[in-house]
FIKE-114267 format. One record per residue (C-alpha): x, y, z; residue in three letters. Coordinates in pm, whole numbers, plus 50000, padded with zeros to 5 digits. Example, Ala and Ser with C-alpha at 12.3 -4.5 7.8 and 13.67 -1.06 7.14 Angstrom:
+-------+-------+-------+------+
|    px |    py |    pz | type |
+-------+-------+-------+------+
| 51230 | 49550 | 50780 |  ALA |
| 51367 | 49894 | 50714 |  SER |
+-------+-------+-------+------+
***
This chain:
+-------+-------+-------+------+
|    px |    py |    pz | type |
+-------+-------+-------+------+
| 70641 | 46702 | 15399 |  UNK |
| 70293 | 46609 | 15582 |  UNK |
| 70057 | 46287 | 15470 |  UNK |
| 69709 | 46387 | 15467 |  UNK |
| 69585 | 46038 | 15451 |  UNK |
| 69337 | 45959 | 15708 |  UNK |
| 69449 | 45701 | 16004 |  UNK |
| 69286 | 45319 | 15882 |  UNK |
| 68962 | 45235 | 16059 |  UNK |
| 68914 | 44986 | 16335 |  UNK |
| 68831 | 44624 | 16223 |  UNK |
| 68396 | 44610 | 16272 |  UNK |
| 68345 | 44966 | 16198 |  UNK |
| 68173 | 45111 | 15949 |  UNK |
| 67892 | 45374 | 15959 |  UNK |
| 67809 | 45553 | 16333 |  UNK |
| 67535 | 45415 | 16548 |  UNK |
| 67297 | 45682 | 16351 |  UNK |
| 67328 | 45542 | 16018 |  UNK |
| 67576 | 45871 | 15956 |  UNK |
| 67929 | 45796 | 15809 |  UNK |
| 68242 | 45819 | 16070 |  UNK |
| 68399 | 46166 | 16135 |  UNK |
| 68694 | 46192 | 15938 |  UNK |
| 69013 | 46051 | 16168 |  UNK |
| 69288 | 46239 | 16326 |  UNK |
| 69525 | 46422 | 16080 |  UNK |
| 69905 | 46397 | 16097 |  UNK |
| 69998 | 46727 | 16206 |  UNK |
| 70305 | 46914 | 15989 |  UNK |
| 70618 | 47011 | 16228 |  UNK |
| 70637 | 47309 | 16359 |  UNK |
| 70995 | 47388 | 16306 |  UNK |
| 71197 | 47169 | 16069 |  UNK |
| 71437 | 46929 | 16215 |  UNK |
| 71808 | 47124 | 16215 |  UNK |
| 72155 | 46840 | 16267 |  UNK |
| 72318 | 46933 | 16620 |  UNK |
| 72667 | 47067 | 16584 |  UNK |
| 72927 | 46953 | 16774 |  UNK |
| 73088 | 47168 | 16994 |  UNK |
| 73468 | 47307 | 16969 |  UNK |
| 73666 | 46983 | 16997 |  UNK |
| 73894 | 47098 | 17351 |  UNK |
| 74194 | 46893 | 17403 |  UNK |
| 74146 | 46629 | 17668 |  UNK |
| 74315 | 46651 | 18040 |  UNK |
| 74286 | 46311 | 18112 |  UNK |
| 74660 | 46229 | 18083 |  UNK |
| 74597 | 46060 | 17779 |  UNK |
| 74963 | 46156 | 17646 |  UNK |
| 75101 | 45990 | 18030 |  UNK |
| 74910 | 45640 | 17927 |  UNK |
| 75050 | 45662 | 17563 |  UNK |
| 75440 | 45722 | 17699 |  UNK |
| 75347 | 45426 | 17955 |  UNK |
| 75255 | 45193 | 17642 |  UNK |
| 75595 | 45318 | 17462 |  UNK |
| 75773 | 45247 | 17762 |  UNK |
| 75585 | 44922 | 17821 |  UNK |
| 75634 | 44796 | 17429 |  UNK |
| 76002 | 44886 | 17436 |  UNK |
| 76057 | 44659 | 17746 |  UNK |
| 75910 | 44372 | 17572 |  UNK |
| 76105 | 44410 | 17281 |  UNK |
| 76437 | 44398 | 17472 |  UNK |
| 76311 | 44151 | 17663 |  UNK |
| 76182 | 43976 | 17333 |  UNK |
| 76563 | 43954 | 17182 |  UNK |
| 76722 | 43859 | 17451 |  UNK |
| 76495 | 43572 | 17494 |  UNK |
| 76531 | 43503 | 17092 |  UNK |
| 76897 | 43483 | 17117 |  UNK |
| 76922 | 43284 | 17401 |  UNK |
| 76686 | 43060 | 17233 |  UNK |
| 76862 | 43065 | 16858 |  UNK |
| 77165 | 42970 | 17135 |  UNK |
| 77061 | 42684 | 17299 |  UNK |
| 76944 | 42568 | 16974 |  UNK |
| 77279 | 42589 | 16805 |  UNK |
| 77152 | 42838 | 16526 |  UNK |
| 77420 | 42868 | 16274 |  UNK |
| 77593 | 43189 | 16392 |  UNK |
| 77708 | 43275 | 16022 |  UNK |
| 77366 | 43343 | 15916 |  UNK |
| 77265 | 43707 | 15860 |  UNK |
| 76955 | 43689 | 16127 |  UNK |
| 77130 | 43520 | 16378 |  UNK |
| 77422 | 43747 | 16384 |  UNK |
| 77173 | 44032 | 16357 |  UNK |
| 76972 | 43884 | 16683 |  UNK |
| 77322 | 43836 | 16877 |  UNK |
| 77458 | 44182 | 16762 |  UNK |
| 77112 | 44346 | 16948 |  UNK |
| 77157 | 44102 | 17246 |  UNK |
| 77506 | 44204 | 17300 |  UNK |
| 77462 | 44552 | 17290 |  UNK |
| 77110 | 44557 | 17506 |  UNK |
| 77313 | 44320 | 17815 |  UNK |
| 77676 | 44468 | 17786 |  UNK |
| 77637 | 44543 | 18140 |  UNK |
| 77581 | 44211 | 18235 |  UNK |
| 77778 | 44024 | 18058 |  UNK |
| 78017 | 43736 | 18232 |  UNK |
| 77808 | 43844 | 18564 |  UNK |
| 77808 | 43476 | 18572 |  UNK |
| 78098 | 43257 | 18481 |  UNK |
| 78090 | 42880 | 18482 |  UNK |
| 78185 | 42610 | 18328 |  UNK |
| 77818 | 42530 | 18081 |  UNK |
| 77841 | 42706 | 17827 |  UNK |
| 77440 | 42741 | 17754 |  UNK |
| 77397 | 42788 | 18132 |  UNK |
| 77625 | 43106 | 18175 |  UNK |
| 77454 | 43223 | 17827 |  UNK |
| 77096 | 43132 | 17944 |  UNK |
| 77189 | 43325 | 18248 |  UNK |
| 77403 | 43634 | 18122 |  UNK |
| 77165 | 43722 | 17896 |  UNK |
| 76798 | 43601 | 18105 |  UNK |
| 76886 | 43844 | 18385 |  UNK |
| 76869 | 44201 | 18157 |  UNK |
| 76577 | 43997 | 18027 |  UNK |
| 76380 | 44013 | 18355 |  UNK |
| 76551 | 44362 | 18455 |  UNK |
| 76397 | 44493 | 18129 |  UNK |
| 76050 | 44370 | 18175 |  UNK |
| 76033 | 44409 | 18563 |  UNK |
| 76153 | 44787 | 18506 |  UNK |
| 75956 | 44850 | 18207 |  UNK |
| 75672 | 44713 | 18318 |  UNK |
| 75660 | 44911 | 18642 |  UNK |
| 75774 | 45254 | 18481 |  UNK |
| 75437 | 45183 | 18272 |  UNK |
| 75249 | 45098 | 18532 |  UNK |
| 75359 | 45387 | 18782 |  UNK |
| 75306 | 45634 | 18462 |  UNK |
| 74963 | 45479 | 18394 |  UNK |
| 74847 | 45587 | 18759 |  UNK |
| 75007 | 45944 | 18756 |  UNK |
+-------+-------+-------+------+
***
């Protein structure tokens, strides 16, 4: 589509120094080839080890949720949740079964110590393992 419409004159201009009206002004010129959308090239899968830094995250998220139970329970523990209660028994089933190597590592006479400890230590193991298996995958 072109406008023909002549530019606007300058401010103080009118007729040429010779009494003659002003030349007609520049006109807008009409493209020479219509304007075509780019297309996007074949989409090529990516080699940047994208799929390495999404295992790092799974490997990462599942420490923390270990990690994140263990922590609950010892917490629902030293707060003397009501171990009858569906949740609680639920929290303490998952705890059990994610330390059952470590369990009476530590044996002493407090009770919530030798709990805070039994279960803290695959706590830390998770998260200090998980955390570097993601980080060593994230640089590979």
């Amino acid at each position: 589509m072109t406008d023909t419409r002549p530019l606007p004159e300058q401010p103080g201009h009118g007729y040429g120094p010779y009494g003659h009206a002003p030349a007609p002004g520049p006109q807008y010129a009409e493209p020479a080839v219509p304007p075509v959308a780019p297309v996007a090239p074949p989409r090529q899968r990516r080699r940047d080890g994208s799929g390495t830094r999404r295992t790092a995250l799974v490997v990462h998220t599942i420490a923390d949720v270990a990690a994140a139970f263990l922590g609950l329970w010892i917490l629902l523990y030293l707060l003397k949740a009501n171990h009858a209660n569906v949740f609680v028994g639920f929290v303490e089933d998952v705890a059990d079964s994610l330390s059952w190597w470590s369990q009476d590592i530590f044996t002493m006479d407090a009770e919530s110590l030798r709990v805070l400890l039994n279960y803290g230590l695959p706590a830390v193991i998770y998260l200090a393992v998980g955390h570097g298996i993601a980080l060593r995958l994230r640089r590979f």
